[in-house]
C-alpha positions as a Markdown table, in Angstrom:
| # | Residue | x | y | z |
|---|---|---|---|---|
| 1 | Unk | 72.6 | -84.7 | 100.2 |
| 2 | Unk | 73.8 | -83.1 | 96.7 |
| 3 | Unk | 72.5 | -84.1 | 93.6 |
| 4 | Unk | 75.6 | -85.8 | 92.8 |
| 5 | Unk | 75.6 | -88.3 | 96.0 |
| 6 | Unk | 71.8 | -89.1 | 94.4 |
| 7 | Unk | 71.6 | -92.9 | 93.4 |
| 8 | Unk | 68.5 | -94.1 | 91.9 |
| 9 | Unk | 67.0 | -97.7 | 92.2 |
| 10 | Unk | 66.8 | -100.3 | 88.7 |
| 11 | Unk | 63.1 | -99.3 | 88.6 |
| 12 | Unk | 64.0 | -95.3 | 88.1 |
| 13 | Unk | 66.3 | -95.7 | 86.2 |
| 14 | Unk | 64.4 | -98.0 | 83.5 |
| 15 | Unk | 62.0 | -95.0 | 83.5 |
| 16 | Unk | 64.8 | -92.6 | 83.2 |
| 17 | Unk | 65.8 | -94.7 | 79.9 |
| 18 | Unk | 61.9 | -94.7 | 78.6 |
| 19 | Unk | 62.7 | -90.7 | 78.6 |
| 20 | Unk | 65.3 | -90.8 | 76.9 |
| 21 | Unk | 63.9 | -93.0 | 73.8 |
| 22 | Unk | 61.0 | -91.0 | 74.1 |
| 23 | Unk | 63.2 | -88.2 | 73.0 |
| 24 | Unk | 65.4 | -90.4 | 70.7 |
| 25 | Unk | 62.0 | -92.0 | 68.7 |
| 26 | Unk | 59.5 | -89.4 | 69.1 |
| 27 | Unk | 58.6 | -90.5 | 65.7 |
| 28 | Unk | 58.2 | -94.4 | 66.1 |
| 29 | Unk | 55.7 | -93.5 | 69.4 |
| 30 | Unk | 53.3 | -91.2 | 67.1 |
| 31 | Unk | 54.9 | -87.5 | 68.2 |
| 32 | Unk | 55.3 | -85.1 | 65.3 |
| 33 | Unk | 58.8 | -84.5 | 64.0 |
| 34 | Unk | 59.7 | -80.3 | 63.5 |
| 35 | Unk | 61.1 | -79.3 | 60.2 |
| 36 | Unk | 62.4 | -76.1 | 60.0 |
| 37 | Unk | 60.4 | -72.8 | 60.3 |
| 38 | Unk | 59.0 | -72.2 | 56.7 |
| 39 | Unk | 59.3 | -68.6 | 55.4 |
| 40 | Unk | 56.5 | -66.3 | 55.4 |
| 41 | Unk | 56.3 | -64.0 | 52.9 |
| 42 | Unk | 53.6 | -60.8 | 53.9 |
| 43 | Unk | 51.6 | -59.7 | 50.5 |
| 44 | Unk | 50.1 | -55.9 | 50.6 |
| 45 | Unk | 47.5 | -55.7 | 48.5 |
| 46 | Unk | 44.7 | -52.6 | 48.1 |
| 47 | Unk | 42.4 | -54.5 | 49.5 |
| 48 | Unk | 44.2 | -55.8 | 52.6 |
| 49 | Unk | 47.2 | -57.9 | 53.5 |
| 50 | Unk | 47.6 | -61.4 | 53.8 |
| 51 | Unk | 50.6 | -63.8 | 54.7 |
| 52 | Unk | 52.2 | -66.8 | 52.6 |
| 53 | Unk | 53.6 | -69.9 | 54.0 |
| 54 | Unk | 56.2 | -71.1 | 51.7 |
| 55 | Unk | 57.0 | -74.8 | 51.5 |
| 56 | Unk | 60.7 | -74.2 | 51.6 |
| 57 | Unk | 61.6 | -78.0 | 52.1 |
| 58 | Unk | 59.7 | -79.6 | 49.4 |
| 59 | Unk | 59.6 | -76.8 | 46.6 |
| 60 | Unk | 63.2 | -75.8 | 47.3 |
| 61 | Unk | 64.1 | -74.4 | 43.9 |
| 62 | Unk | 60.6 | -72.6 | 43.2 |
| 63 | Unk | 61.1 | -71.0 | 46.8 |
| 64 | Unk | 64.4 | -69.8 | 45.9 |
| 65 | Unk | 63.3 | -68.3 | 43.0 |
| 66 | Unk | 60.0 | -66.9 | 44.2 |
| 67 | Unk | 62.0 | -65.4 | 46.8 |
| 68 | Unk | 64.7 | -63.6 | 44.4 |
| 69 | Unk | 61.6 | -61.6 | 43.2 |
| 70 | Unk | 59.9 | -60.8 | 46.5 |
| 71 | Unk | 63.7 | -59.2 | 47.6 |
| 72 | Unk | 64.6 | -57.8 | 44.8 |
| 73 | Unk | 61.8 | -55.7 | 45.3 |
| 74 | Unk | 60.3 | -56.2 | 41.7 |
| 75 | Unk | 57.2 | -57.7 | 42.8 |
| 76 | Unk | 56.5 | -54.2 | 44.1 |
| 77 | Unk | 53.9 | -52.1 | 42.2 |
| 78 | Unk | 52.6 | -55.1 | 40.5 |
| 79 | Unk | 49.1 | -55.4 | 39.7 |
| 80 | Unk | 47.0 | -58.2 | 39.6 |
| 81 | Unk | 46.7 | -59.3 | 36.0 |
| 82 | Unk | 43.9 | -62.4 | 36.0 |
| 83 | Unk | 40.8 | -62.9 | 37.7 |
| 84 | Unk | 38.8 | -66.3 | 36.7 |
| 85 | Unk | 35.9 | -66.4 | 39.4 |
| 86 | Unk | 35.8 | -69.3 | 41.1 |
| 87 | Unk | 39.1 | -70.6 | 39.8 |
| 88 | Unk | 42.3 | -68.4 | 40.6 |
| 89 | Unk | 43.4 | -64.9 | 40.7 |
| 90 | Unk | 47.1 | -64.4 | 38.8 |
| 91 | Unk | 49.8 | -61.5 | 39.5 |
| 92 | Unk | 53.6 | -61.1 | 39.5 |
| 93 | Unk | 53.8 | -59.7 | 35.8 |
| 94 | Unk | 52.4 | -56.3 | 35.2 |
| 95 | Unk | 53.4 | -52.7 | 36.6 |
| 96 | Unk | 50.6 | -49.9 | 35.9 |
| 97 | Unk | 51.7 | -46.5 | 34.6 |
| 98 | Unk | 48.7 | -44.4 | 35.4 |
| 99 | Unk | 49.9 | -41.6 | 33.0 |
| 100 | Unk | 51.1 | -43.3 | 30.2 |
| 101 | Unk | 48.0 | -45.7 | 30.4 |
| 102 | Unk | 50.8 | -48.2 | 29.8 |
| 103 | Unk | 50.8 | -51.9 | 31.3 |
| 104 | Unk | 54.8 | -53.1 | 31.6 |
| 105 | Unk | 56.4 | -56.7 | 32.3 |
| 106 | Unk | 58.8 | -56.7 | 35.2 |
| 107 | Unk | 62.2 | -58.2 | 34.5 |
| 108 | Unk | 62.3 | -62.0 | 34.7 |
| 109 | Unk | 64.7 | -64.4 | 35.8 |
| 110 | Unk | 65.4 | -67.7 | 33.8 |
| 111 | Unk | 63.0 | -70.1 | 34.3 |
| 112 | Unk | 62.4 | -72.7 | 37.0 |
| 113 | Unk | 62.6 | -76.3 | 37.3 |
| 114 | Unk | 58.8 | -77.5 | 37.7 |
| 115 | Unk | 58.4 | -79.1 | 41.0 |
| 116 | Unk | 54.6 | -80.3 | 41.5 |
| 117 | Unk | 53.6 | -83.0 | 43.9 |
| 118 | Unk | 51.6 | -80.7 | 46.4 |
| 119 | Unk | 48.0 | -80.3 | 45.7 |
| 120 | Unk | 46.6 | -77.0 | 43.9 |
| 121 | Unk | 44.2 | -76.7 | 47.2 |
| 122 | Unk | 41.8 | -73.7 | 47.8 |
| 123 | Unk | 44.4 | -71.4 | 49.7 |
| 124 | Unk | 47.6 | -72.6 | 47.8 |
| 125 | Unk | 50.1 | -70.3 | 45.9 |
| 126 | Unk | 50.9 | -72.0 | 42.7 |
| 127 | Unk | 53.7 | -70.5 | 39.5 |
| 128 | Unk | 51.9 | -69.9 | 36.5 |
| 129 | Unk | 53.9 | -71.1 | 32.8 |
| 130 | Unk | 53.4 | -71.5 | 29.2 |
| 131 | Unk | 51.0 | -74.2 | 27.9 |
| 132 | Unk | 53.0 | -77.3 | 26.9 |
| 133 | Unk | 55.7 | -76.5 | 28.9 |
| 134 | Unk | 55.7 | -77.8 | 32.3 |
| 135 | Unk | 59.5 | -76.0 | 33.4 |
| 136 | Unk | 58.6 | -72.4 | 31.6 |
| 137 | Unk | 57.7 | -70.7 | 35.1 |
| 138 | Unk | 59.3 | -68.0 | 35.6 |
| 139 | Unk | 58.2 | -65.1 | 37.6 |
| 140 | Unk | 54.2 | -65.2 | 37.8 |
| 141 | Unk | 51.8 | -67.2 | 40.2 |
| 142 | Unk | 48.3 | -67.4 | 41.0 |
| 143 | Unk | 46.1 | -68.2 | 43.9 |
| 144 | Unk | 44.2 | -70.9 | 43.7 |
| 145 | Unk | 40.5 | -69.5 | 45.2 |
| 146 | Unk | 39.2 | -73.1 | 45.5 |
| 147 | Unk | 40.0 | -76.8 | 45.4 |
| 148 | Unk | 41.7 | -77.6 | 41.8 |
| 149 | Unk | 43.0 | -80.8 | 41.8 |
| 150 | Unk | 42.9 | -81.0 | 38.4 |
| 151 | Unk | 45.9 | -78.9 | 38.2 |
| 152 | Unk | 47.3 | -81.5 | 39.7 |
| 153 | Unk | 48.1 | -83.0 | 36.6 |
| 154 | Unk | 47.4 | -80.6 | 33.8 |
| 155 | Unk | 51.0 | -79.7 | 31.7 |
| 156 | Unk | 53.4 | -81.7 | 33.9 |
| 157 | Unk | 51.2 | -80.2 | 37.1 |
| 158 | Unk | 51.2 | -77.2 | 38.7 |
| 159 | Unk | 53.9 | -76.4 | 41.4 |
| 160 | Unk | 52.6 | -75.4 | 44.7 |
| 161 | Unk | 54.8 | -73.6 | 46.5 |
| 162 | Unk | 53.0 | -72.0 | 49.4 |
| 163 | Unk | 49.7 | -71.2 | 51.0 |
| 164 | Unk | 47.8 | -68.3 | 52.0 |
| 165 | Unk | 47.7 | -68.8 | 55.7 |
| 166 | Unk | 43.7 | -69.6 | 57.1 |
| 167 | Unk | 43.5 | -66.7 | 58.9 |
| 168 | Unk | 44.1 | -64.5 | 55.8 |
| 169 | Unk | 41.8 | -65.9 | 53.6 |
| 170 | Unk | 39.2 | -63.3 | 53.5 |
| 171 | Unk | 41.8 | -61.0 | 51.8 |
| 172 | Unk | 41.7 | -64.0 | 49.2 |
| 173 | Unk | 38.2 | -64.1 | 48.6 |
| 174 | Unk | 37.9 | -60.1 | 48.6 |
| 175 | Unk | 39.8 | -60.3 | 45.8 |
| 176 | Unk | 38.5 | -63.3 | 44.3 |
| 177 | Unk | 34.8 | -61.4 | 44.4 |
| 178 | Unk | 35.6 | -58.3 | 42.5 |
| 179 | Unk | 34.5 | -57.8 | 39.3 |
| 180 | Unk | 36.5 | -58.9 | 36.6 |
| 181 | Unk | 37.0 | -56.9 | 33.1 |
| 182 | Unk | 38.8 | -57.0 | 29.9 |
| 183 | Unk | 41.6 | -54.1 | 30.2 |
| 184 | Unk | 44.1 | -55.3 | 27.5 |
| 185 | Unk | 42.1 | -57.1 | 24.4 |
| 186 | Unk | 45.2 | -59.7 | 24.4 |
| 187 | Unk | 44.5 | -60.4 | 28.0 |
| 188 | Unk | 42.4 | -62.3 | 30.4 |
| 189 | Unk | 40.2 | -59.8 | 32.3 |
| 190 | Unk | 41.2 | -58.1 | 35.4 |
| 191 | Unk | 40.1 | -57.5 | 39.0 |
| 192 | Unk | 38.8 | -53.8 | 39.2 |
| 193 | Unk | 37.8 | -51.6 | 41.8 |
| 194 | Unk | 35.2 | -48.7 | 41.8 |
| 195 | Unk | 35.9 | -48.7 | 37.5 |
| 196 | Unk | 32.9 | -48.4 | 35.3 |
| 197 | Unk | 34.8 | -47.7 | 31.9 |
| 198 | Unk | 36.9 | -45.5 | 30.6 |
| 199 | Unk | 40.3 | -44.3 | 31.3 |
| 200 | Unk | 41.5 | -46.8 | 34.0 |
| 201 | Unk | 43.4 | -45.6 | 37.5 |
| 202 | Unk | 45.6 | -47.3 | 39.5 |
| 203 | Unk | 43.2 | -46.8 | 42.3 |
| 204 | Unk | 41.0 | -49.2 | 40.3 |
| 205 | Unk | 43.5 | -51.8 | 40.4 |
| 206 | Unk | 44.7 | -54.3 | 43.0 |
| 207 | Unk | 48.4 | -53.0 | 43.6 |
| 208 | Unk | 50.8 | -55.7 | 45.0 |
| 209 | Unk | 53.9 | -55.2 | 47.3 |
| 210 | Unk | 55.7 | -58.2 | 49.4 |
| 211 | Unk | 58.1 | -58.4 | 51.8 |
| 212 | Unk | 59.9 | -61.4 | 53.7 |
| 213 | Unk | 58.4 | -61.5 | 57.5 |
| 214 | Unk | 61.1 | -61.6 | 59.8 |
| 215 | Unk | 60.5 | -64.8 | 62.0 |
| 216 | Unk | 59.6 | -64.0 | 65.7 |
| 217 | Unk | 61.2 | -66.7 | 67.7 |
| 218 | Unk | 59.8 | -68.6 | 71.1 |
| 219 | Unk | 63.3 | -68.3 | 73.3 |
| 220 | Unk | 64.1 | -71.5 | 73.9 |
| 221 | Unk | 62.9 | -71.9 | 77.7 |
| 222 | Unk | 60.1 | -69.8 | 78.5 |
| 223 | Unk | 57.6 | -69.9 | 81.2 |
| 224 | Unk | 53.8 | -68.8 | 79.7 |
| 225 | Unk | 51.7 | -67.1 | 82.9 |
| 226 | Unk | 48.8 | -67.5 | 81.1 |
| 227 | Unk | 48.9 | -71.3 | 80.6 |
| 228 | Unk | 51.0 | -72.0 | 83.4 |
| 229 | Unk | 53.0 | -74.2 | 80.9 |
| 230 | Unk | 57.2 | -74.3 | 80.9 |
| 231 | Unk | 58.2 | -75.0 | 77.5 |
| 232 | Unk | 62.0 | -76.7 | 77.4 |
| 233 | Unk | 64.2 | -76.7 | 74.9 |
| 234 | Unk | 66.4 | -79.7 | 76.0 |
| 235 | Unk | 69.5 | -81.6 | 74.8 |
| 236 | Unk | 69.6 | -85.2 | 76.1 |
| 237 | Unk | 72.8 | -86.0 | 74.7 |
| 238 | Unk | 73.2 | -89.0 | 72.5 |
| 239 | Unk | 68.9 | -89.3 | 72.8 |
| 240 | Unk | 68.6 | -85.8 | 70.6 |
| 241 | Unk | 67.0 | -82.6 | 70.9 |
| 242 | Unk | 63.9 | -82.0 | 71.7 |
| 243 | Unk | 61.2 | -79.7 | 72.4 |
| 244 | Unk | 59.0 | -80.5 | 75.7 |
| 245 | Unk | 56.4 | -78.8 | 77.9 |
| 246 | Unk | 56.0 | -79.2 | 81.6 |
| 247 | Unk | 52.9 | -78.3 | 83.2 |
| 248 | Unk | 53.4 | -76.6 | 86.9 |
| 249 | Unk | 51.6 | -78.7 | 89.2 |
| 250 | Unk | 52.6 | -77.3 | 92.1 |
| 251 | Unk | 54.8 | -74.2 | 93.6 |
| 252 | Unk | 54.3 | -74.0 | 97.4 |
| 253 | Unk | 55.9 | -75.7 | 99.5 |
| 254 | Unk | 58.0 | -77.0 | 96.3 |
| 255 | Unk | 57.9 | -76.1 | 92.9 |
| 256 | Unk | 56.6 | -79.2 | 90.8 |
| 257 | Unk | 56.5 | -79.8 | 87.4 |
| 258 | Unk | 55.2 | -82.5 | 85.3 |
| 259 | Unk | 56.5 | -83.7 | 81.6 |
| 260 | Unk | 53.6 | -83.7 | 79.2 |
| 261 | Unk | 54.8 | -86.7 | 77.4 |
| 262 | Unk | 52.8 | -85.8 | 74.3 |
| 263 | Unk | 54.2 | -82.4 | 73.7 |
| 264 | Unk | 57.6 | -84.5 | 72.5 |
| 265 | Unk | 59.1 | -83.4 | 69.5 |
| 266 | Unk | 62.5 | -83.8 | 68.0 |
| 267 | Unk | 64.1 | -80.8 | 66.5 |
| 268 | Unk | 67.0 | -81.0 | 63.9 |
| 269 | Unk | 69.0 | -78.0 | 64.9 |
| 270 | Unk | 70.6 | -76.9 | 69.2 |
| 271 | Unk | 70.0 | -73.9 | 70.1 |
| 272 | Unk | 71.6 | -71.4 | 72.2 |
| 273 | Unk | 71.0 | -71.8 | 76.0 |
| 274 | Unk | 69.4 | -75.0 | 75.3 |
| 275 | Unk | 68.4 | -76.6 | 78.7 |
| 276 | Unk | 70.5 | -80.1 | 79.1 |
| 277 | Unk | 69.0 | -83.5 | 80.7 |
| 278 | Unk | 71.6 | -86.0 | 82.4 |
| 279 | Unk | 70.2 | -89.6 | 82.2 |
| 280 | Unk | 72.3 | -90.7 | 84.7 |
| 281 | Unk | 71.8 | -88.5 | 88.0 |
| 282 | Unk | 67.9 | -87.5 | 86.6 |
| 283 | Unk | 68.7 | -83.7 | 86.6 |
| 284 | Unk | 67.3 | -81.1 | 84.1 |
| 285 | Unk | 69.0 | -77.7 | 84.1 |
| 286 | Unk | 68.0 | -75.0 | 82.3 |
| 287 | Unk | 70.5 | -72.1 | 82.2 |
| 288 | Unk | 68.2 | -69.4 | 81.1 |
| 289 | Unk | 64.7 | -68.8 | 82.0 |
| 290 | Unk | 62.0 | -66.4 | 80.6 |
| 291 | Unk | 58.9 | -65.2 | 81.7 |
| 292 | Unk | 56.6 | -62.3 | 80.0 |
| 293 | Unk | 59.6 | -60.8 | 78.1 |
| 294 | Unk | 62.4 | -61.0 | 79.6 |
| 295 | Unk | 64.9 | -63.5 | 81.6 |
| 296 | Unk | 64.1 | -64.1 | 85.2 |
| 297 | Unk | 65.9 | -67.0 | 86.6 |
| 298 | Unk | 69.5 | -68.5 | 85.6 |
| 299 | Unk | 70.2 | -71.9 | 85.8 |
| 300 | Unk | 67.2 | -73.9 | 86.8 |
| 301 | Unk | 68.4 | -77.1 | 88.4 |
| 302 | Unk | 65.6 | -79.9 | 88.5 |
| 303 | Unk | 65.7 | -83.7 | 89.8 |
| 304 | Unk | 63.7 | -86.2 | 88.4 |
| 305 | Unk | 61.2 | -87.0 | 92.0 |
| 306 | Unk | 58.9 | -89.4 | 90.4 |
| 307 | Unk | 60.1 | -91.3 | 87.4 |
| 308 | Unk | 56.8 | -93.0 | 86.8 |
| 309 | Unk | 54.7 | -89.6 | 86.5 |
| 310 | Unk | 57.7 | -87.7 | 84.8 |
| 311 | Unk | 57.9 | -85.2 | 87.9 |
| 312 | Unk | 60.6 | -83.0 | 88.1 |
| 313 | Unk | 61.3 | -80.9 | 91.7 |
| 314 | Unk | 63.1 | -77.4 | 91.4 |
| 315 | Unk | 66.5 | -78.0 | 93.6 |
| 316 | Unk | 68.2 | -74.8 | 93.2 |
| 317 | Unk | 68.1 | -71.5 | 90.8 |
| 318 | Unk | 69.5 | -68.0 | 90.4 |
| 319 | Unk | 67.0 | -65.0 | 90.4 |
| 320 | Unk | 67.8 | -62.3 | 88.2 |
């Protein structure tokens, strides 16, 4: 019997339909709805690197024009300028000429539309700007090293843009416990390394350097060994797309998997070799598969074997 001779009774193929609003209102049945990947910007600093999180979606303009500093490459060299203990550390101003003794400004782009909303939390990356004037940012920010909310509301508030991911926090606080010392009479004190007066080095500064991290991408269908998971990226026609993982219940004397129902989530954008699901005949096809690193089966083809449990059975593939 081929797939297409398969008829399914009234009860399958009210389940078959629960699928496919599952996919179409992941959102009304509690799963999480995917924005799109956030850029991540990697920070070098002398003490260690850590990695920024930018909010692209709801700081759009402040992203846009952090970002026009980070590739430009004039965030490079830059030294942190401000240290306030328990409060924030602040950079994206100063260059250091070690034998000139000469603190410099980089070159600044116009400044940005203020954009607050999201918290100043411990971990956030926030645009610094003149008292008074909550749209003066231009091309310096600050870490915030603990909770301040009050910044929430202090000159128009403080636009959040970003966050230091969790992980990368003790570079943070490594920073945020050195000591802090007047440099420039005119200016708040600085973080300093190894300096106990005198002509200052730039070994005794914290020295900044970023670069925009390349996302790594999850192909779209991909088998994980360890787990023993399938993750699907799956079109379901008029339902959506959406991204779903099967767990493999079974692989002798069939191969058996088994929707997780809540690892649902809708995603905005197709991708290519995006595996498709036909409501009407209850067969999932996936035309690329992946397992470690590289492709190992073409074109998947599995039925739908047990509506009410979500099981799908493997009915035909092509090894690589």
């Amino acid at each position: 019997m081929t797939i297409s001779e398969y008829s399914f009774p009234a009860s399958y193929r009210q389940v078959l339909t629960t699928l496919i609003l599952s996919l179409s209102f992941s959102s009304l049945l509690g799963f999480s709805q995917v924005a799109n990947a956030r850029t991540l910007v990697k920070v070098t600093t002398t003490l260690g690197d850590f990695t920024v999180e930018l909010f692209d979606e709801e700081t759009p303009q402040t992203v846009a024009n952090f970002l026009n500093y980070v590739t430009s490459g004039r965030y490079d060299g830059t030294v942190i300028h401000r240290l306030v203990p328990n409060f924030v550390f602040q950079g994206g101003w100063l260059t250091f000429d070690e034998s000139a003794a000469l603190f410099s400004p980089i070159t600044t782009d116009p400044t940005v539309q203020n954009e607050p909303g999201i918290s100043n939390t411990r971990g956030t990356i926030a645009m610094a700007k003149l008292g008074g004037d909550p749209n003066s940012a231009t091309s310096q920010w600050f870490v915030n090293l603990v909770d301040n909310t009050d910044l929430d509301d202090n000159n128009g508030g403080y636009t959040a843009f970003g966050r230091v991911l969790e992980e990368d926090m003790d570079v943070v606080d490594a920073i945020g416990a050195l000591d802090a010392v007047t440099l420039v009479s005119t200016l708040d004190t600085f973080p300093v390394i190894n300096y106990s007066g005198g002509s200052v080095l730039n070994s005794n500064l914290v020295n900044i350097a970023m670069s925009v991290i390349d996302p790594v991408l999850d192909p779209p269908n991909y088998f994980d060994e360890g787990t023993g998971l399938l993750h699907v990226t799956v079109d379901a026609g008029a339902s959506g797309i959406g991204s779903i993982v099967f767990n493999l219940t079974s692989t002798d004397p069939e191969v058996i998997i088994q929707l997780d129902l809540a690892s649902v989530q809708m995603l905005s954008d197709s991708v290519e070799n995006i595996a498709t699901f036909d409501g009407n005949t209850g067969e999932l096809v996936i035309p690329e598969l992946v397992v470690g690193e590289a492709v190992a089966y073409r074109n998947l083809r599995f039925l739908l074997s047990d509506a009410e449990q979500f099981i799908f059975t493997l009915n035909s593939f092509e090894p690589i």
